[in-house]
C-alpha positions in Angstrom: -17.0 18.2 6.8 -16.0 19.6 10.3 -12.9 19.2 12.1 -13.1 16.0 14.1 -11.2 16.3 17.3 -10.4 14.6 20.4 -13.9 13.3 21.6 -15.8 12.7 18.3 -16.1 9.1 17.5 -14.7 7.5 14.3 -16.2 4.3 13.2 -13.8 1.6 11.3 -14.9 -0.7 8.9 -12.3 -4.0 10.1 -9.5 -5.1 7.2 -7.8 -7.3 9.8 -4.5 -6.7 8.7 -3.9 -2.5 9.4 -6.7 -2.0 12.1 -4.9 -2.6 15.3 -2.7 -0.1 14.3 -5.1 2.9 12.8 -7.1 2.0 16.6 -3.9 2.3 18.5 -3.3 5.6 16.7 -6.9 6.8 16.9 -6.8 6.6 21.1 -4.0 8.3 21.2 -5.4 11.3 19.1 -7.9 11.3 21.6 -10.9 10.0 19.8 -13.6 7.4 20.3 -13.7 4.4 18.3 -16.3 2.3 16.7 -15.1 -1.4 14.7 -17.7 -3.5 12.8 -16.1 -6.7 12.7 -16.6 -9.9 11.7 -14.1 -11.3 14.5 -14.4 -9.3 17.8 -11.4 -11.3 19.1 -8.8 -10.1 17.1 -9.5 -6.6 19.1 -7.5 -6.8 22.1 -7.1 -2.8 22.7 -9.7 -2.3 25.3 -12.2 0.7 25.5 -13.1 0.2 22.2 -16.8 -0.2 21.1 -17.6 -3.3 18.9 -19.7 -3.9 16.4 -19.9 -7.8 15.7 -21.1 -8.2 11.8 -20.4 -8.4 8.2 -19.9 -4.9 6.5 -21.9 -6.7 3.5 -24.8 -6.8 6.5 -26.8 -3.5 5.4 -27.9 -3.1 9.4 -24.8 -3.1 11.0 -23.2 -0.9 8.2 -26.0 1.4 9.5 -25.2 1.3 13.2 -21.3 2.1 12.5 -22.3 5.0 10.5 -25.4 6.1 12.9 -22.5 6.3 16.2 -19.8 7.3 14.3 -19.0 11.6 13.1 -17.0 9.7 10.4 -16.1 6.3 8.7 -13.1 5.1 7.4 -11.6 2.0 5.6 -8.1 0.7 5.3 -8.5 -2.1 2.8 -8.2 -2.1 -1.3 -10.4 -5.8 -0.9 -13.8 -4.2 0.0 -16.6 -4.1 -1.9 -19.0 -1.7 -0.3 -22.3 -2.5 -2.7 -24.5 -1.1 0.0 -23.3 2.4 0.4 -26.9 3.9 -1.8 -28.7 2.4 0.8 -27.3 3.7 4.1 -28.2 7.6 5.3 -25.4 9.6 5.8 -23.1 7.8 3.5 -21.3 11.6 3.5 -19.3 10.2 6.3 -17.3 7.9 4.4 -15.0 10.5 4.0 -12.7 8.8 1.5 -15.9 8.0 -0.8 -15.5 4.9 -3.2 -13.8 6.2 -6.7 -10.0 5.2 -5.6 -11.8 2.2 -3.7 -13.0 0.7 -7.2 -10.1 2.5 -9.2 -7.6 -0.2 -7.2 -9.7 -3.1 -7.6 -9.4 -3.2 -11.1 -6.0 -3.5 -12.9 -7.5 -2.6 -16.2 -9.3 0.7 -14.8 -6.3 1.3 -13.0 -3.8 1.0 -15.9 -6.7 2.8 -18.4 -6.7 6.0 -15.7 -2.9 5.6 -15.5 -2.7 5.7 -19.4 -5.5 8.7 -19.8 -3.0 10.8 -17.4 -0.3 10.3 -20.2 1.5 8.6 -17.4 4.3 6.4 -18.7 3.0 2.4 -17.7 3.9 -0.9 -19.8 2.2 -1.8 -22.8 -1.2 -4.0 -21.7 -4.7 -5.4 -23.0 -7.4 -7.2 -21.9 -7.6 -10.8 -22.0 -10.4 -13.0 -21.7 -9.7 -16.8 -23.5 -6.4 -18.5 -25.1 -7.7 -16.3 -28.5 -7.0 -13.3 -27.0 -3.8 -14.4 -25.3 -2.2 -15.7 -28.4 -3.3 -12.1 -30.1 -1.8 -9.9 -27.1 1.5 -11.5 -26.9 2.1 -10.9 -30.1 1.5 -7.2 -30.2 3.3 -7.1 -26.4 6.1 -9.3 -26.8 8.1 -11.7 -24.6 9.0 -11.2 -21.7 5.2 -10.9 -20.2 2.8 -11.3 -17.1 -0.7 -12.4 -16.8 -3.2 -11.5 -14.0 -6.2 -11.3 -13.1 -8.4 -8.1 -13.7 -9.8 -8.2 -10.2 -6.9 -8.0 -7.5 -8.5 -9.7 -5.1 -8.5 -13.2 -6.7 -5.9 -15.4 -5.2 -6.4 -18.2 -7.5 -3.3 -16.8 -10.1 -0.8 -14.8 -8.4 0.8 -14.1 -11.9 1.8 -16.0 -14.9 5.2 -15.1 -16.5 6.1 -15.9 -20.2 9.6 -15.6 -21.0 9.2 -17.4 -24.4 6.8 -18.8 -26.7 7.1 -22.6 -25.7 6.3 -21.7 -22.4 3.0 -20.4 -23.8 2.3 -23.4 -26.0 0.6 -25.6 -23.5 -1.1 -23.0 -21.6 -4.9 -22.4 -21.5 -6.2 -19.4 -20.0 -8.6 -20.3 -17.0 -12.4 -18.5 -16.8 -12.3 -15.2 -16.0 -11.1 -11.8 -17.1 -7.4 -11.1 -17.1 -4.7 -8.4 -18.1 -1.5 -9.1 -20.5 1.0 -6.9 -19.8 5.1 -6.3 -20.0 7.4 -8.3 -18.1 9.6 -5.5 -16.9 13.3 -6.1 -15.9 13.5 -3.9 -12.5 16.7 -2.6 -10.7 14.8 -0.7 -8.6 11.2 0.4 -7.1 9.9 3.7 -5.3 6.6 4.4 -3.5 5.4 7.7 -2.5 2.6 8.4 0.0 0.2 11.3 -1.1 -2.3 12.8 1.5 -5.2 15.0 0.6 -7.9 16.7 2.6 -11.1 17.7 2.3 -10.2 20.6 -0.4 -8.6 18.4 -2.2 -5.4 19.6 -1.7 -2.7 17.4 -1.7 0.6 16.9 0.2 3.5 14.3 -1.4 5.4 12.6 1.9 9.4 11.3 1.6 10.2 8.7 -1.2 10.8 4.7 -0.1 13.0 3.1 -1.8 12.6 -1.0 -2.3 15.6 -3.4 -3.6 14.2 -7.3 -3.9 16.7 -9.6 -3.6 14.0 -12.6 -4.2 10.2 -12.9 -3.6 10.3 -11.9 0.1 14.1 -11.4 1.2 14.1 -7.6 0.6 15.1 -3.9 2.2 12.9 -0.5 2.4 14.6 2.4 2.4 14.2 5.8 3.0 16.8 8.4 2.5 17.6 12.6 3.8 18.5 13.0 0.0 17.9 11.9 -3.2 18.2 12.4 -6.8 16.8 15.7 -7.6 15.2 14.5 -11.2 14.0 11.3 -9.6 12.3 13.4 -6.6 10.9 16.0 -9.2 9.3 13.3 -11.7 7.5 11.6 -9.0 5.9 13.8 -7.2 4.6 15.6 -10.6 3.2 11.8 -11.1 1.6 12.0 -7.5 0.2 15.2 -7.8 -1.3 14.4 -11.4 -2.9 11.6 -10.1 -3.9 13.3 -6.7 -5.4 16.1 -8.3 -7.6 13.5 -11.2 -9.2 11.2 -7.8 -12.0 12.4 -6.0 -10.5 11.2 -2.1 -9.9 12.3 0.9 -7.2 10.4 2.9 -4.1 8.7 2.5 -3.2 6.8 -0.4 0.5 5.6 -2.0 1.8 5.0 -6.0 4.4 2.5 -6.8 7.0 3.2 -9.4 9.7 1.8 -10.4 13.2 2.2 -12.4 14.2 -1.0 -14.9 17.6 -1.6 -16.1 17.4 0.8 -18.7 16.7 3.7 -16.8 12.8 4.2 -17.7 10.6 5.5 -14.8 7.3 3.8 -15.0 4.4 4.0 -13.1 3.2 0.4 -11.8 0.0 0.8 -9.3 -1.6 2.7 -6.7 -2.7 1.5 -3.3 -5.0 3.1 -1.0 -4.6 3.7 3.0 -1.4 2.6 4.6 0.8 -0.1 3.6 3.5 -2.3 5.0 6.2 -0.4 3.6 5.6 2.8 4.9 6.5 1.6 8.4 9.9 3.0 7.9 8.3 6.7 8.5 7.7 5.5 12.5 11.4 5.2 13.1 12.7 8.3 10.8 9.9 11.0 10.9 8.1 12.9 12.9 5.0 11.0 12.1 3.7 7.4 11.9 1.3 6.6 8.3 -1.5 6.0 11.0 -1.6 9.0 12.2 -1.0 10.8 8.5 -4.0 8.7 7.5 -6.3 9.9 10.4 -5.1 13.6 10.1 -6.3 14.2 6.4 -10.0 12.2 7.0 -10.5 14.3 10.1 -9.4 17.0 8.6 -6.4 17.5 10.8 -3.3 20.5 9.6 -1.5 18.3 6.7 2.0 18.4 7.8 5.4 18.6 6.0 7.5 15.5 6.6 11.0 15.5 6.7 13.9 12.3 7.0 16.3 12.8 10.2 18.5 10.4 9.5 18.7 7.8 6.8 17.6 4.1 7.6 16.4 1.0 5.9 14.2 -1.8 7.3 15.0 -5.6 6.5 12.2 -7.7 6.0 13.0 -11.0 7.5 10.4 -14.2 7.3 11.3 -17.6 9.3 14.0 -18.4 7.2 16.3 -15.3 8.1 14.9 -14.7 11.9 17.8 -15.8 13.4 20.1 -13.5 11.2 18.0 -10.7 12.2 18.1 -11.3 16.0 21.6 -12.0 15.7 22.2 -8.4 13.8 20.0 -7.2 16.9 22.2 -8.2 19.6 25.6 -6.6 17.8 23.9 -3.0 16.6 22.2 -1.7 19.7 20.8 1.9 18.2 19.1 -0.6 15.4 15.0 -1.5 16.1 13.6 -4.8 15.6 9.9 -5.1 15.3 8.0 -8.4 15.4 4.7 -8.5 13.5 3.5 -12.0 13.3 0.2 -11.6 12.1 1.6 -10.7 8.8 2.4 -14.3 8.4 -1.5 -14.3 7.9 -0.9 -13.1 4.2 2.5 -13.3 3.7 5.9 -15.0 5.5 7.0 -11.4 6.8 7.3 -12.2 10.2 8.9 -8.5 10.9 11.1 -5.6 10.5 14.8 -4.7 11.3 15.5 -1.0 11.3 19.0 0.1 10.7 20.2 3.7 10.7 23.2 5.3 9.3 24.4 8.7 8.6 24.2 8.2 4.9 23.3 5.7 2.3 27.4 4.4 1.9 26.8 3.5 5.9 24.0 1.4 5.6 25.3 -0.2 2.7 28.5 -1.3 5.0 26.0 -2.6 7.6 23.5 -3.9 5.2 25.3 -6.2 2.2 27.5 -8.1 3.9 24.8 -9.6 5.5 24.6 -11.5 2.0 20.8 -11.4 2.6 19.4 -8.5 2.4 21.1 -5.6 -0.4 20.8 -2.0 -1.2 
């Protein structure tokens, strides 16, 4: 694939939630931009050409990809059946394998375990038979999900005990059983490759949960040396075993007792990795577009350390009251997350070091690090 530069049009296959921002980015690396979408409204940046239509529709597919020198996707919930029968597919840059690696838990977690990468103990389970079976050779504390990670219909089912699995029946569908882990912390790391399939591992986020959707991501100059070292040889061993061009991130996480173990992958941007705007040199967006146009892939580097609080409705005010007392701190309001989750936004506070923000941060008694 060529270099694409300011001038050459890339096409956009809409995933709602991440487009505005990868167009936004786009324009301002100079290039034209092509969106099939299935709600034309939604794009409000103008001199953008629109496509109106379902990317399950096999004839507009074609038009993005006929107008467009490549096209990209920023969504793990697509299902792109129709790929075999669209000429010059080549342009999908990031090709499908991560695509349908993600979309599965049990691919994901049987590619995970292949690697001799260190995940929870898990197995398949399809009726109350196998659930019974699996919880016996897994143990208590455990989780049940669904195989596919787009269905919404179970977000999760947690069994701390056998009683709580006495009355349950396990609904139609596919499902996997896995440990329950107890977590004191979580880390994601953003992996770039381009079109040689080399690989580039970006600064390490840091998450702290203090319930379901109160919780801080942060990102920090320094950081423990083993911790840095073990992760990134877990993102290159899993760069270097995907056929993919583009951005993509792996979530890890630390439990009480100090085990590192690998939890999921996720491809394209992500909410989290908003923190490299403030911090870095470079947004995600435009680390995304410079590995599928096959852009320099740069060495990023934290100036100073920082942490963004996640605030929903029920802590706004908090956060725009922290606003008007810190003025070097950001604040960024994103209300169309409250389309999948409560996030309603972003508070960025900076310190010198990690000691700072924990002054600024805890006594806040909402959000912790």
């Amino acid at each position: 694939m060529n270099f694409i530069g300011p001038t050459n049009t890339v096409g956009i296959i809409d995933s709602e939630e991440t487009t505005l921002a990868l167009l936004q980015q786009a324009l301002t690396m100079g290039f034209k931009v092509v969106v099939l979408t299935q709600d034309p409204k939604s794009i409000t940046i103008p001199g953008i050409r629109i496509i109106q239509g379902d990317y399950q529709e096999v004839a507009k597919l074609q038009l993005l990809f006929d107008c467009s020198d490549i096209v990209v996707y920023d969504s793990e919930f697509l299902h792109l059946d129709h790929l075999d029968q669209i000429t010059d597919r080549h342009k999908l840059v990031q090709g499908t394998e991560l695509l349908e690696l993600v979309q599965d838990r049990y691919l994901e977690k049987s590619f995970l375990n292949d690697h001799n990468l260190n995940i929870v103990p898990y197995a398949a389970v399809i009726d109350d038979a196998d659930l019974a079976k699996t919880v016996e050779e897994i143990g208590f504390p455990c989780i049940l999900k669904p195989i596919q990670k787009n269905v919404q219909s179970l977000d999760g089912v947690i069994f701390q005990d056998a009683a709580e699995l006495e009355n349950y029946h396990v609904p139609h569908g596919s499902f996997v059983l896995e440990s329950y882990l107890d977590i004191k912390q979580e880390q994601i790391v953003l992996i770039n490759k381009d079109d040689r399939q080399k690989s580039v591992t970006y600064p390490i986020i840091r998450l702290n949960c203090q319930d379901r959707w109160s919780h801080t991501i942060s990102l920090y100059q320094q950081n423990e040396a083993w911790l840095t070292s073990e992760i990134e040889e877990i993102a290159q061993t899993i760069a270097q075993n995907i056929d993919y061009q583009g951005l993509f991130a792996v979530k890890l996480c630390i439990t009480t007792t100090d085990m590192l173990y690998v939890q999921r992958i996720y491809l394209g941007t992500m909410f989290e990795a908003n923190i490299y705007q403030a911090v870095t040199n470079y947004s995600q967006e435009e680390l995304f577009w410079r590995s599928v146009c096959n852009w320099p892939l740069p060495q990023v580097s934290v100036h100073q350390d920082a942490c963004n609080l996640v605030f929903t409705k029920a802590n706004l005010t908090r956060a725009i009251d922290l606003i008007t007392q810190h003025p070097q701190w950001q604040l960024q309001y994103c209300p169309n997350l409250a389309q999948l989750n409560p996030y309603l936004g972003y508070l960025t506070v900076f310190g010198q070091n990690q000691t700072q923000l924990q002054h600024y941060i805890n006594p806040t008694q909402i959000w912790q690090i």
